[in-house]
C-alpha positions as YAML, in Angstrom:
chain: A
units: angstrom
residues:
- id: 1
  name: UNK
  ca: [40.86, -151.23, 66.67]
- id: 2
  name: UNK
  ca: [36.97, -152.27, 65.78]
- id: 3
  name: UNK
  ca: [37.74, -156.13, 65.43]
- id: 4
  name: UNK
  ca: [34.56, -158.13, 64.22]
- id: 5
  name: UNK
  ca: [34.92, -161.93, 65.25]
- id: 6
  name: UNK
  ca: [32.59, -164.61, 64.30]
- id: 7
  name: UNK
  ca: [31.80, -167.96, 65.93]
- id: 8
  name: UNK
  ca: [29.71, -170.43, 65.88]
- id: 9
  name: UNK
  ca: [28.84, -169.85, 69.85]
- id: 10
  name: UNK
  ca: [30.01, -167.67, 72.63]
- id: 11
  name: UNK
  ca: [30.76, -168.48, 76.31]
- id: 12
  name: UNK
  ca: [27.53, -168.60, 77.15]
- id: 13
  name: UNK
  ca: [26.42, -171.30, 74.82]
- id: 14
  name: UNK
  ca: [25.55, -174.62, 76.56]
- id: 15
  name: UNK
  ca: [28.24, -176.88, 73.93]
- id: 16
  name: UNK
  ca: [30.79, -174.09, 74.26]
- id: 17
  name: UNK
  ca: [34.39, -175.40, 74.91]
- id: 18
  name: UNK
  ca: [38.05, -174.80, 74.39]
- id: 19
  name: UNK
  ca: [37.56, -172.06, 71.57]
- id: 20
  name: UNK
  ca: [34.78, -169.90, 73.14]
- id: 21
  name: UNK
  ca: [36.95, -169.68, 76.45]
- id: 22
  name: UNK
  ca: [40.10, -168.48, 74.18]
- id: 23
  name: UNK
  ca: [37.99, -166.06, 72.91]
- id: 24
  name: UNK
  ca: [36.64, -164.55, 75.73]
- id: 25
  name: UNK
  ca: [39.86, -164.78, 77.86]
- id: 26
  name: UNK
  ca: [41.63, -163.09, 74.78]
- id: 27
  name: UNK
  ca: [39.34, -160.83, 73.25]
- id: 28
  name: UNK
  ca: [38.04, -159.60, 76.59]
- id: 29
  name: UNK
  ca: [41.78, -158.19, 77.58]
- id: 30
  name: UNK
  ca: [41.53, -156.28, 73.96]
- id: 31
  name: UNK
  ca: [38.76, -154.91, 75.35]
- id: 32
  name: UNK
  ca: [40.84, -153.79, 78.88]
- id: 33
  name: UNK
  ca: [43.46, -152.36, 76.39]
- id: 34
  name: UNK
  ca: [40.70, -150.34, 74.50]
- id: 35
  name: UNK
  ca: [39.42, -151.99, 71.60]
- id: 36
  name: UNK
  ca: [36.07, -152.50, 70.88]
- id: 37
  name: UNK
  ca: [34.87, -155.97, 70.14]
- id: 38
  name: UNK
  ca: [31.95, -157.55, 68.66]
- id: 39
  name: UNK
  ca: [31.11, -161.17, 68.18]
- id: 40
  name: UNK
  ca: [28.48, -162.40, 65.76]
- id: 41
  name: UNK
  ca: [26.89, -165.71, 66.63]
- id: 42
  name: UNK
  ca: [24.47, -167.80, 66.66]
- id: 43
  name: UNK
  ca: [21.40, -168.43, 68.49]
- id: 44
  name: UNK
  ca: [20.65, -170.68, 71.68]
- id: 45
  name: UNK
  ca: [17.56, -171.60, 73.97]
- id: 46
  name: UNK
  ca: [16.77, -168.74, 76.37]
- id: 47
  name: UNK
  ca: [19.75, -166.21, 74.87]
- id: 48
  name: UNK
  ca: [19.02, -162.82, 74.31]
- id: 49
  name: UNK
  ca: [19.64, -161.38, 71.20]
- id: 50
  name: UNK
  ca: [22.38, -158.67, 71.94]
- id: 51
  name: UNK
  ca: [24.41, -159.45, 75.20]
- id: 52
  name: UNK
  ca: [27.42, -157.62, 76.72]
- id: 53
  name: UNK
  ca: [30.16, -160.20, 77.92]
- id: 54
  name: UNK
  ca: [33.50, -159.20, 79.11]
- id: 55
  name: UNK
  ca: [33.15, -155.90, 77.44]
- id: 56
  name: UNK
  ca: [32.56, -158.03, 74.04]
- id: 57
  name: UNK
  ca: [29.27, -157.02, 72.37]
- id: 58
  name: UNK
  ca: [27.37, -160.08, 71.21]
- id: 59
  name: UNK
  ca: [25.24, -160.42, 68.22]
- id: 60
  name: UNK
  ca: [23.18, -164.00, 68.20]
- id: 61
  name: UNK
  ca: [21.88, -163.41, 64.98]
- id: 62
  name: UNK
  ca: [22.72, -166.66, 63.63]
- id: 63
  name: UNK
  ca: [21.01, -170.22, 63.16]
- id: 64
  name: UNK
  ca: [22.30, -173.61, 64.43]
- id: 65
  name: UNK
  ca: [22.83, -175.25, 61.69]
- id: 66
  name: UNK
  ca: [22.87, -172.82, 58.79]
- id: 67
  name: UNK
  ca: [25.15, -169.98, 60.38]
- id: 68
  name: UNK
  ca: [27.60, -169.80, 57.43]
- id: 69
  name: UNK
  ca: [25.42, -169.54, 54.92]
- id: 70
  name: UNK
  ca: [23.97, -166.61, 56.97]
- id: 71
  name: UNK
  ca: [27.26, -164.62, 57.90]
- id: 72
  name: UNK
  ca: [27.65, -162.88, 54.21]
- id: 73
  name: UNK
  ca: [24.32, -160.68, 55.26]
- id: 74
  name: UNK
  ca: [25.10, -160.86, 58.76]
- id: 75
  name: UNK
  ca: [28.04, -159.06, 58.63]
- id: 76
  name: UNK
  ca: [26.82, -156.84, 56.02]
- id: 77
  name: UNK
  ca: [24.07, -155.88, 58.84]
- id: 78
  name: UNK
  ca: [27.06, -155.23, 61.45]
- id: 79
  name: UNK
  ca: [29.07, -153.75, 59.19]
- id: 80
  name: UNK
  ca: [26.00, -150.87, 58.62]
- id: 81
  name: UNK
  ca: [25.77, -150.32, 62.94]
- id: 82
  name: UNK
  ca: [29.61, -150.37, 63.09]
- id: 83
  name: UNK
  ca: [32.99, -149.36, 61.98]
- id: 84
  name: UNK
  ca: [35.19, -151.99, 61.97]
- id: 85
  name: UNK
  ca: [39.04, -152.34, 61.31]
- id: 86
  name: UNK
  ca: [39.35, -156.13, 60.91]
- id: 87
  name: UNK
  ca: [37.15, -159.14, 60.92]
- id: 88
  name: UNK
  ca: [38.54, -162.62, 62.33]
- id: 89
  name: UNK
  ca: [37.08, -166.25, 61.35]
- id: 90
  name: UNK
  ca: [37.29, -168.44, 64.48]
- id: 91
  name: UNK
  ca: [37.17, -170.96, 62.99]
- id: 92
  name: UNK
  ca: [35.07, -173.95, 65.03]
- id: 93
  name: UNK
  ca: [34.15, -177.04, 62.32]
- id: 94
  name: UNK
  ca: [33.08, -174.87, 59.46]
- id: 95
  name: UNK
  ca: [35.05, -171.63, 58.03]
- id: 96
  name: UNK
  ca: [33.14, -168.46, 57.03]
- id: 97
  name: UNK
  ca: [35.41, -167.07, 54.23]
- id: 98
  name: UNK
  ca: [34.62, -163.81, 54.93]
- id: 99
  name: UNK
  ca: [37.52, -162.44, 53.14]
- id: 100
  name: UNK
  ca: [36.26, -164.19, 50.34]
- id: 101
  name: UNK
  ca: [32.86, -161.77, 50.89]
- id: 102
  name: UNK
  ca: [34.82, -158.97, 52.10]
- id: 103
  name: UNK
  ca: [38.05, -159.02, 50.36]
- id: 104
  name: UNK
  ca: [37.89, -154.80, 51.15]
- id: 105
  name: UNK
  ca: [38.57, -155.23, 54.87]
- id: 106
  name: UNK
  ca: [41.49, -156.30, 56.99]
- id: 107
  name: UNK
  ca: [41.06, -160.26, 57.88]
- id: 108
  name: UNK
  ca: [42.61, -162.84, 59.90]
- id: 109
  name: UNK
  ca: [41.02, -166.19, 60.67]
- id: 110
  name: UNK
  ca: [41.97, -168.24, 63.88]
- id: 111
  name: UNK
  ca: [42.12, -172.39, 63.36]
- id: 112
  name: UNK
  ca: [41.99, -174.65, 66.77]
- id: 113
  name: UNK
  ca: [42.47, -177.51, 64.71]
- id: 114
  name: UNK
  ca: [41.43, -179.26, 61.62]
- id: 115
  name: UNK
  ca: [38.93, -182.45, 62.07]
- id: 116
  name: UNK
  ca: [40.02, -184.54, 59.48]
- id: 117
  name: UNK
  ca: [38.42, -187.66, 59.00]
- id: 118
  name: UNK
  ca: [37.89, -187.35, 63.03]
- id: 119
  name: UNK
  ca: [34.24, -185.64, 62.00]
- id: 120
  name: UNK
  ca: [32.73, -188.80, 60.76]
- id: 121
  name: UNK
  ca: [33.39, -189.73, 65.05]
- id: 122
  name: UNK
  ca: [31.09, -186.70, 66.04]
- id: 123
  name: UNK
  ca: [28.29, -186.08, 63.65]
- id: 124
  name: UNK
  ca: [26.45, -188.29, 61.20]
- id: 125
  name: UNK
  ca: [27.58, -188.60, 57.60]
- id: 126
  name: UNK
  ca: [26.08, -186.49, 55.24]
- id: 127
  name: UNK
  ca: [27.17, -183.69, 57.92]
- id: 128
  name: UNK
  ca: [30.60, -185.09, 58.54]
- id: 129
  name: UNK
  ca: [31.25, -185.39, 54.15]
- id: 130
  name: UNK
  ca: [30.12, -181.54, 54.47]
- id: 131
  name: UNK
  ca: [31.84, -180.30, 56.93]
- id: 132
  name: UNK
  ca: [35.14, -182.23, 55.95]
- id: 133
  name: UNK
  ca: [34.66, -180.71, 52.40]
- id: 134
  name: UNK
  ca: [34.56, -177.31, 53.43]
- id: 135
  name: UNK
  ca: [37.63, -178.14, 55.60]
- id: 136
  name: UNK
  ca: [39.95, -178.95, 52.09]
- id: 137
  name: UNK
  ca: [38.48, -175.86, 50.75]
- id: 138
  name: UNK
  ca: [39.71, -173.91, 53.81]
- id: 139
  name: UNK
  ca: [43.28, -173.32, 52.17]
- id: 140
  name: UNK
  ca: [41.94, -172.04, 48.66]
- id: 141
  name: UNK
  ca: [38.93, -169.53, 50.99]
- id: 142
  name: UNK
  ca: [41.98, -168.27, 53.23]
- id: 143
  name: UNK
  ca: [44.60, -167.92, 50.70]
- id: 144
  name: UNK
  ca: [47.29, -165.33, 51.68]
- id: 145
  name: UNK
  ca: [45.14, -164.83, 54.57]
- id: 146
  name: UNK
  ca: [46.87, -164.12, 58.34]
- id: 147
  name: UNK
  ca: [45.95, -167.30, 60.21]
- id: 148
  name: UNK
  ca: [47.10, -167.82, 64.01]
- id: 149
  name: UNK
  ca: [46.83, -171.22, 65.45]
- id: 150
  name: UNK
  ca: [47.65, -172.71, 68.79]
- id: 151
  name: UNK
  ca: [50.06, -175.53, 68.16]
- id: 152
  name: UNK
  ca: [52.73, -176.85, 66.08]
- id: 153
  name: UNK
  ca: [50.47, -180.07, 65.49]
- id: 154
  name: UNK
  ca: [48.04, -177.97, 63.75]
- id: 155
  name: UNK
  ca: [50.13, -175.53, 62.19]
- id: 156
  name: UNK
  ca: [51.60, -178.73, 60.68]
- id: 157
  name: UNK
  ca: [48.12, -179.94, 59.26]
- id: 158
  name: UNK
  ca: [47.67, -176.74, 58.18]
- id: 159
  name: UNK
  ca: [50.56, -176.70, 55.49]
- id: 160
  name: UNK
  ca: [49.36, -180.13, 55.05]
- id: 161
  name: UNK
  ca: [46.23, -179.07, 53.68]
- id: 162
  name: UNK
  ca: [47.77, -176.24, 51.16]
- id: 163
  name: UNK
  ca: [48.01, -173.52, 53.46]
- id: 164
  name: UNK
  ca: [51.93, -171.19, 53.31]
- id: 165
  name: UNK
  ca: [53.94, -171.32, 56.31]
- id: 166
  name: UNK
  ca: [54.78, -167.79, 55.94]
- id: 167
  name: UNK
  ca: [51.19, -166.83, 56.62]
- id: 168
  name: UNK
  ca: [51.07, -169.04, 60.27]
- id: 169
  name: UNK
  ca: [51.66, -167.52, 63.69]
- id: 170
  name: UNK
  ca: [51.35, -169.91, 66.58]
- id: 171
  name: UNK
  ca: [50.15, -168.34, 69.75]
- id: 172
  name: UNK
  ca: [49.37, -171.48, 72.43]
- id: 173
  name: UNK
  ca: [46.43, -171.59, 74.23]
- id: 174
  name: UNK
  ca: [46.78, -170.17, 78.29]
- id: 175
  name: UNK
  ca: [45.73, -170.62, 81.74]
- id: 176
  name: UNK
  ca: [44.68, -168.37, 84.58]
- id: 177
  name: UNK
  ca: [47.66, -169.68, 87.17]
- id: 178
  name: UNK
  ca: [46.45, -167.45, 89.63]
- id: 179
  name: UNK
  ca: [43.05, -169.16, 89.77]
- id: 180
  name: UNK
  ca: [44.24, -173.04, 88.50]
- id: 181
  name: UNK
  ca: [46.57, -173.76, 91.18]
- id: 182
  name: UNK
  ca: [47.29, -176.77, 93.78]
- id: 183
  name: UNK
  ca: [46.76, -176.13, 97.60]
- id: 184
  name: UNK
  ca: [48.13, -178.32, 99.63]
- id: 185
  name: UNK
  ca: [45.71, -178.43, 102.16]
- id: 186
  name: UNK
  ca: [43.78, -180.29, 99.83]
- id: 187
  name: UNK
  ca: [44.90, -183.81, 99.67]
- id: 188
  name: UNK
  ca: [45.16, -186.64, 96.83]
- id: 189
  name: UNK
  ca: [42.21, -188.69, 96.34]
- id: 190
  name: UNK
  ca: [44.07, -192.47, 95.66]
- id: 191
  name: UNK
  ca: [42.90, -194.20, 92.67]
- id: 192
  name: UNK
  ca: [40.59, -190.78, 91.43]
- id: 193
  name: UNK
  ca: [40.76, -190.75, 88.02]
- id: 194
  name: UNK
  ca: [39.43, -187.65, 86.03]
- id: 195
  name: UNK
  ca: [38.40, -186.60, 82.91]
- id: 196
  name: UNK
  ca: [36.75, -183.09, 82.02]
- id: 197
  name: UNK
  ca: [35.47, -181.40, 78.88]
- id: 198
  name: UNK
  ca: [32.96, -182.14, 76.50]
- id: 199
  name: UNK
  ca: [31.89, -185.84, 76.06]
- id: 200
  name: UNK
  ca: [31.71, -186.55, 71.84]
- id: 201
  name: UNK
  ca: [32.68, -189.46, 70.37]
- id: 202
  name: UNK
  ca: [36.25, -188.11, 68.98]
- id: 203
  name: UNK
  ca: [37.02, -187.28, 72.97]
- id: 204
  name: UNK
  ca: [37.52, -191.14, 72.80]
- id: 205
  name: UNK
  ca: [36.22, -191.89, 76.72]
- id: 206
  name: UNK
  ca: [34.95, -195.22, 76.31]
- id: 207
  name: UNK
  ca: [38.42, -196.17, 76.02]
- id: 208
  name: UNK
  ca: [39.32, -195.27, 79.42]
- id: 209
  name: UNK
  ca: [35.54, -197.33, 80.53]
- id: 210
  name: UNK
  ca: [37.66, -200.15, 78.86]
- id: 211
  name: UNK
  ca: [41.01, -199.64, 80.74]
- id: 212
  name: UNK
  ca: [38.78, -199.01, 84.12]
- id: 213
  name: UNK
  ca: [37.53, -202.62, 83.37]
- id: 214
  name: UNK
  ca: [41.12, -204.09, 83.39]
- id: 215
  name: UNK
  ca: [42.02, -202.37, 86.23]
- id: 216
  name: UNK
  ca: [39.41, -203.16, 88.33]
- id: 217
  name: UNK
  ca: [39.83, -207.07, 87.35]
- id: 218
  name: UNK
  ca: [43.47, -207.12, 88.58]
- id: 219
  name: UNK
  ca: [41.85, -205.97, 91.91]
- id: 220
  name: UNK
  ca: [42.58, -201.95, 91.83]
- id: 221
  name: UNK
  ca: [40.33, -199.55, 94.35]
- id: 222
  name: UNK
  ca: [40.02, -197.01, 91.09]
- id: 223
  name: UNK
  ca: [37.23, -194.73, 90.09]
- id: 224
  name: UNK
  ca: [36.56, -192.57, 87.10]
- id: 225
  name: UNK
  ca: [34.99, -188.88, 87.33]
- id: 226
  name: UNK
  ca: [33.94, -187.80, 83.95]
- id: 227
  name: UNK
  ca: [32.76, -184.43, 84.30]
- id: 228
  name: UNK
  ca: [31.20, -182.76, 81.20]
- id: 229
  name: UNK
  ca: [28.16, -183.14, 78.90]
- id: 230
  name: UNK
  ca: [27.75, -183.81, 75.31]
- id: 231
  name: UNK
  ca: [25.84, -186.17, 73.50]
- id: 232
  name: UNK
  ca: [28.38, -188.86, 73.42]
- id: 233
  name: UNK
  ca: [27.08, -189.33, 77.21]
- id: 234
  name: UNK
  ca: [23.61, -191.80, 77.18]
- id: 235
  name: UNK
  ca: [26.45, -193.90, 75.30]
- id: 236
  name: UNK
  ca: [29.00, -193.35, 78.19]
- id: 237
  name: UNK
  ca: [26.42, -194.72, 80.31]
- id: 238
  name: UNK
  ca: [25.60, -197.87, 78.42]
- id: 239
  name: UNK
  ca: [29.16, -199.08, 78.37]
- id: 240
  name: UNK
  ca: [29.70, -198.48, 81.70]
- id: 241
  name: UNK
  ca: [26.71, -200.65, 82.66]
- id: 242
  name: UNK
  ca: [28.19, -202.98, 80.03]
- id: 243
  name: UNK
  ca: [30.99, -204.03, 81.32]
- id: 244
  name: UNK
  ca: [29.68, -203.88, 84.88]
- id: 245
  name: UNK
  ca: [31.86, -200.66, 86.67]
- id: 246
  name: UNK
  ca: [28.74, -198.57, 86.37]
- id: 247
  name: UNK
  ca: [29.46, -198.32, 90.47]
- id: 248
  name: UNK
  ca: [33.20, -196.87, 89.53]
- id: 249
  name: UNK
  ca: [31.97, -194.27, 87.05]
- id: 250
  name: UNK
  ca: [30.57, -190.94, 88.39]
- id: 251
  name: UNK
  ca: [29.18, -188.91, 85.50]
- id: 252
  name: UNK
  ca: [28.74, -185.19, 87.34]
- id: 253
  name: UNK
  ca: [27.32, -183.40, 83.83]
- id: 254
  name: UNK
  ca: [28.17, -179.94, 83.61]
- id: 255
  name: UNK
  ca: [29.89, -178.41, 86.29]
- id: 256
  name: UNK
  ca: [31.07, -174.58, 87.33]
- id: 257
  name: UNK
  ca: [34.79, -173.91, 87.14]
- id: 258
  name: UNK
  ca: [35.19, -173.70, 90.87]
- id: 259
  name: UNK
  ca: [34.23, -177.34, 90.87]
- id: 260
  name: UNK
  ca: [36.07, -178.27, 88.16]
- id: 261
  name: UNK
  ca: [39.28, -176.52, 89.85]
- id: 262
  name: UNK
  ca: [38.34, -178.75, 92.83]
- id: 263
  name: UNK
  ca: [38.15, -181.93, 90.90]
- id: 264
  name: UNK
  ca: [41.69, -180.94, 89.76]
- id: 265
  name: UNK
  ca: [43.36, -180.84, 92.67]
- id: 266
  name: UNK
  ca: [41.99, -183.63, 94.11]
- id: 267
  name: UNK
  ca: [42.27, -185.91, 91.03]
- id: 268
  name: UNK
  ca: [45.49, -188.67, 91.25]
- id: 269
  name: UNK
  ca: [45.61, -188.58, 87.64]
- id: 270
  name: UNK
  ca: [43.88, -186.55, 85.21]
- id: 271
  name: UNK
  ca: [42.96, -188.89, 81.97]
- id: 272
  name: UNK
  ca: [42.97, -187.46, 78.31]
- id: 273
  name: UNK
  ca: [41.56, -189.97, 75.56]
- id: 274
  name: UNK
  ca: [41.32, -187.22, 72.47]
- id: 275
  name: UNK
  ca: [41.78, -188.29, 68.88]
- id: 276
  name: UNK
  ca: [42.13, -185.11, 68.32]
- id: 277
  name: UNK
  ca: [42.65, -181.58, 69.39]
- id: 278
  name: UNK
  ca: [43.58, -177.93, 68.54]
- id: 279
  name: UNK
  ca: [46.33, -177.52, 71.99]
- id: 280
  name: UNK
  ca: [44.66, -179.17, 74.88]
- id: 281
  name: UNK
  ca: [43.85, -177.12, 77.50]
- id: 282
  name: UNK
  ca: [42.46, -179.15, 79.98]
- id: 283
  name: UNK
  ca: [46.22, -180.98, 80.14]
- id: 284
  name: UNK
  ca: [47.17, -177.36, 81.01]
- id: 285
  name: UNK
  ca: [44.83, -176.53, 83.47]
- id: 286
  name: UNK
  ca: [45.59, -180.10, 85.22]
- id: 287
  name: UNK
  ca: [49.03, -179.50, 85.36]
- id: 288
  name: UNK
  ca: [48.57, -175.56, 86.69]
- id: 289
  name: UNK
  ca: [46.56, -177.73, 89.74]
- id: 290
  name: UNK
  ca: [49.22, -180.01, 90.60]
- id: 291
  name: UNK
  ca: [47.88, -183.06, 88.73]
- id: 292
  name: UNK
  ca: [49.52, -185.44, 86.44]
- id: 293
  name: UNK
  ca: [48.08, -185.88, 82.84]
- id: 294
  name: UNK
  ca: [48.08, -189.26, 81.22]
- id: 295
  name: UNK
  ca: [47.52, -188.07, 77.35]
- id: 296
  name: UNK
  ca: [47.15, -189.74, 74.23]
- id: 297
  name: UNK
  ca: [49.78, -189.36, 71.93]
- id: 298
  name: UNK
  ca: [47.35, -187.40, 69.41]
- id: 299
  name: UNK
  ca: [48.07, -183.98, 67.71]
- id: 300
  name: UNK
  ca: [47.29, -181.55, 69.91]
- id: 301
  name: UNK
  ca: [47.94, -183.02, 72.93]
- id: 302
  name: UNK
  ca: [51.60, -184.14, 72.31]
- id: 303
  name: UNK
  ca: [52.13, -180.27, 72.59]
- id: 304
  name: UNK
  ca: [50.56, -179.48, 75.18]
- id: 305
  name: UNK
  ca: [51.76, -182.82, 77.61]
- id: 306
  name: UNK
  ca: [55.19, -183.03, 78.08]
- id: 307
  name: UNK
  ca: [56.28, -186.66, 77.69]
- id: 308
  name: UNK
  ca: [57.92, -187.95, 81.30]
- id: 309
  name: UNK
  ca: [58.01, -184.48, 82.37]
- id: 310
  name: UNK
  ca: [54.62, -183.04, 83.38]
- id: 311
  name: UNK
  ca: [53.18, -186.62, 82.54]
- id: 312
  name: UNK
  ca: [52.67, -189.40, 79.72]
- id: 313
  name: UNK
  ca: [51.62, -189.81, 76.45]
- id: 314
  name: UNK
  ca: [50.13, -193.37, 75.45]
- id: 315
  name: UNK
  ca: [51.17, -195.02, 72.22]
- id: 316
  name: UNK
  ca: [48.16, -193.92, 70.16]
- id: 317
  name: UNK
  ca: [44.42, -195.57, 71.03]
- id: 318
  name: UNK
  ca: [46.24, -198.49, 72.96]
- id: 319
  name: UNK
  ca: [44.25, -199.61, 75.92]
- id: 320
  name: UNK
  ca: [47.64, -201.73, 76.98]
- id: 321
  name: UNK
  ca: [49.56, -198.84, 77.02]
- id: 322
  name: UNK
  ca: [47.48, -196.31, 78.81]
- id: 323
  name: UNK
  ca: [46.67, -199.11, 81.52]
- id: 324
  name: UNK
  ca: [50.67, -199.39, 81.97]
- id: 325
  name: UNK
  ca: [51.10, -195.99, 82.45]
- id: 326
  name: UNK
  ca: [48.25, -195.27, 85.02]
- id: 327
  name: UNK
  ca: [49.53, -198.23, 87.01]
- id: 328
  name: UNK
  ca: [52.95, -197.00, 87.04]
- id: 329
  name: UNK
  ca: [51.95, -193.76, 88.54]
- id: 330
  name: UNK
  ca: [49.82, -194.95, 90.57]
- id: 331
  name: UNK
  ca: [52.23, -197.48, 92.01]
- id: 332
  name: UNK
  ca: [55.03, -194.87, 91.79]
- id: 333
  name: UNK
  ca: [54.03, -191.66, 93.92]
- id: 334
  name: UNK
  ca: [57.36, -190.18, 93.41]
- id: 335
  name: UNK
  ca: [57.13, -190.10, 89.96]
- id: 336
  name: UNK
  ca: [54.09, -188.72, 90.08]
- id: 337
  name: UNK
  ca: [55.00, -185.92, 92.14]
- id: 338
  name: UNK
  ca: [57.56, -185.28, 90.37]
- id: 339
  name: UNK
  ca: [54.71, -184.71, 87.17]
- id: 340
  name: UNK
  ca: [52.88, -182.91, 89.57]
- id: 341
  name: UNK
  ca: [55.48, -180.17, 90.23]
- id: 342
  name: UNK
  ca: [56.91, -180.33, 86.49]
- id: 343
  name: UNK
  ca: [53.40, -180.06, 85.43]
- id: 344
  name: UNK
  ca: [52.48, -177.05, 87.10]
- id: 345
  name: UNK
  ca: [56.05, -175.23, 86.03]
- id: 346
  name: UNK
  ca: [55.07, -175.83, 82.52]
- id: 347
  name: UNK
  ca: [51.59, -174.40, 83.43]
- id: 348
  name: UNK
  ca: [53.49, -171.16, 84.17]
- id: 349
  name: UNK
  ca: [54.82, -170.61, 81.04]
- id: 350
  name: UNK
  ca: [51.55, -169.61, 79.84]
- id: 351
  name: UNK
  ca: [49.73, -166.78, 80.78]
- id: 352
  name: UNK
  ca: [46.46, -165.61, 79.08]
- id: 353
  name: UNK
  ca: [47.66, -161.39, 79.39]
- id: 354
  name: UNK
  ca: [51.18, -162.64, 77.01]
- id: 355
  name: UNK
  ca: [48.75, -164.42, 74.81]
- id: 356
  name: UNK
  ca: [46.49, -161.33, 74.41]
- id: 357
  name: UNK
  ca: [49.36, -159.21, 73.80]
- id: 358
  name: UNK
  ca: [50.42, -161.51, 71.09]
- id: 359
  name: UNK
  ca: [46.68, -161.63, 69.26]
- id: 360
  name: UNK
  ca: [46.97, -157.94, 69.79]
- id: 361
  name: UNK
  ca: [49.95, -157.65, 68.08]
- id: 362
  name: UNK
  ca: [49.01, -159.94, 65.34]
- id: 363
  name: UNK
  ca: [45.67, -158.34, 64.41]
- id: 364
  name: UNK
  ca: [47.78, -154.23, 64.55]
- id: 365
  name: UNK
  ca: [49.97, -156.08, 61.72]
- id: 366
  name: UNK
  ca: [47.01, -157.25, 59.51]
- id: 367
  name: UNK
  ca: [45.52, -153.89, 60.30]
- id: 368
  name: UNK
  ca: [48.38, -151.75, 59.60]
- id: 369
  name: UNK
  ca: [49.10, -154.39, 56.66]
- id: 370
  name: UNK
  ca: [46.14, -153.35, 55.10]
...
């Protein structure tokens, strides 16, 4: 197949996260198997226009903030250079609704997970009111469309928002196990909480600042490692000089995925605040380290954390809660061992090739649909 995918950045992109890496780690085995990909995206500081990544051909054709407005010509200018079988929305804030534009050619569209009224936490207003609008419209632009997802929490909003259940195929998010994996030669760092990903407001981390605080009144030895940029950070900062633990909190910005690995498996607990998210990954790639996950109990991430198995969800947004449960871990290291090893057995169940295999056989069904 000649599959056409369109985000709103690639791997490359300096705010890329969970949905570029899916992309690349699934489209680029497609490419193994002998399909030819292209992604059309948009444009960053310092990118080159046409790039070859993991076999996938990028196209930055696209501006920042005004990409899917764009993609109706766009495509029509790929679409003239190439033959291609099927086109796929991935879907990351605002939908395309290409097979609106195209209704001629094969389409599936991908959905990490639907913002809700979660946007008005990451961009200003008049943006959030837009974005959220085109959200509700999502159902009526992909009607009787193929959509995959990577959850049962979104698949439920999805049928939430108008779209049929017979039309949803969940294929979960993976991990390389290979590469995310604990060695014990490596020891625990006591009291090392972690937190990785992207810092926006909806990543919620100022409530762990909050917890930190409590903690480190009742006399805990406890410090935070927040790697990860975004521009939730200069506010990150302020609280932590706030409420004086600026000394506990070690922001390390961006960092490359050998670190991050590291940070894993030396982490005592790895922290996840969300509001909100399409699978959770980064709960995955603890666990596949040998980490326990301390979650809150937020779509998303109530799939991907197993509740007193690979580690804990928190009753929703409560500070009280989450400070309980990182106590009793850290107070109970046999219980947390016992996350650790359930945690990375979960991890296992999920492997990025069976994933790929899954998209592949997905997109051969639109195709052949068609």
């Amino acid at each position: 197949m000649n599959i056409l995918i369109l985000n709103w950045r690639d791997i490359k992109h300096p705010e890329a996260g969970g949905a570029e890496v899916h992309l690349h780690e699934i489209f680029g085995r497609l490419v193994k198997k002998g399909h030819k990909v292209y992604l059309l995206t948009t444009r960053f500081k310092g990118s080159a226009t046409e790039e070859d990544i993991h076999g996938i051909k990028v196209y930055r054709f696209g501006h920042k903030f005004i990409f899917n407005l764009e993609v109706p010509c766009l495509v029509r200018r790929i679409l003239k250079r190439h033959w291609i079988d099927c086109i796929v929305d991935d879907v990351n804030k605002i939908p395309f609704f290409t097979p609106r534009w195209f209704p001629s050619k094969p389409s599936g569209v991908f959905f990490h997970h639907l913002f809700g009224k979660t946007i008005f936490n990451l961009t200003v207003f008049p943006c959030a009111l837009y974005i959220l609008s085109l959200e509700k419209m999502s159902a009526w632009g992909y009607r009787s469309v193929s959509c995959c997802t990577v959850s049962k929490s979104t698949a439920a909003d999805l049928i939430a928002h108008g779209f049929e259940e017979e039309f949803i195929t969940i294929i979960e998010n993976s991990v390389d196990t290979d590469r995310y994996c604990p060695i014990s030669s490596i020891p625990k760092e006591e009291g090392l909480l972690l937190y990785t990903g992207r810092l926006k407001k909806y990543k919620n981390v100022g409530i762990v600042l909050d917890v930190l605080r409590m903690l480190i009144h009742k006399g805990r030895n406890i410090r935070f490692v927040i790697a990860g940029t975004g521009d939730d950070e200069p506010n990150l900062k302020k609280q932590a000089e706030r409420l004086g633990i600026k000394e506990h909190v070690q922001f390390l910005g961006y960092v490359s995925e050998t670190k991050k690995i590291d940070l894993y498996r030396r982490a005592a607990l790895f922290i996840n605040p969300s509001l909100k998210e399409g699978w959770g990954i980064t709960n995955i790639e603890s666990g596949a380290c040998g980490t326990a996950v301390i979650a809150n109990d937020a779509p998303g991430l109530c799939d991907s954390v197993k509740h007193g198995k690979t580690g804990f969800l928190y009753r929703k947004n409560d500070r009280n809660d989450l400070m309980q449960c990182i106590e009793m871990l850290l107070d109970n290291p046999e219980k947390r061992r016992e996350f650790e090893y359930g945690g990375r057995q979960w991890a296992c169940f999920f492997s990025w090739d069976k994933s790929a295999d899954k998209v592949e056989t997905w997109l051969s069904g639109i195709v052949q649909k068609r």
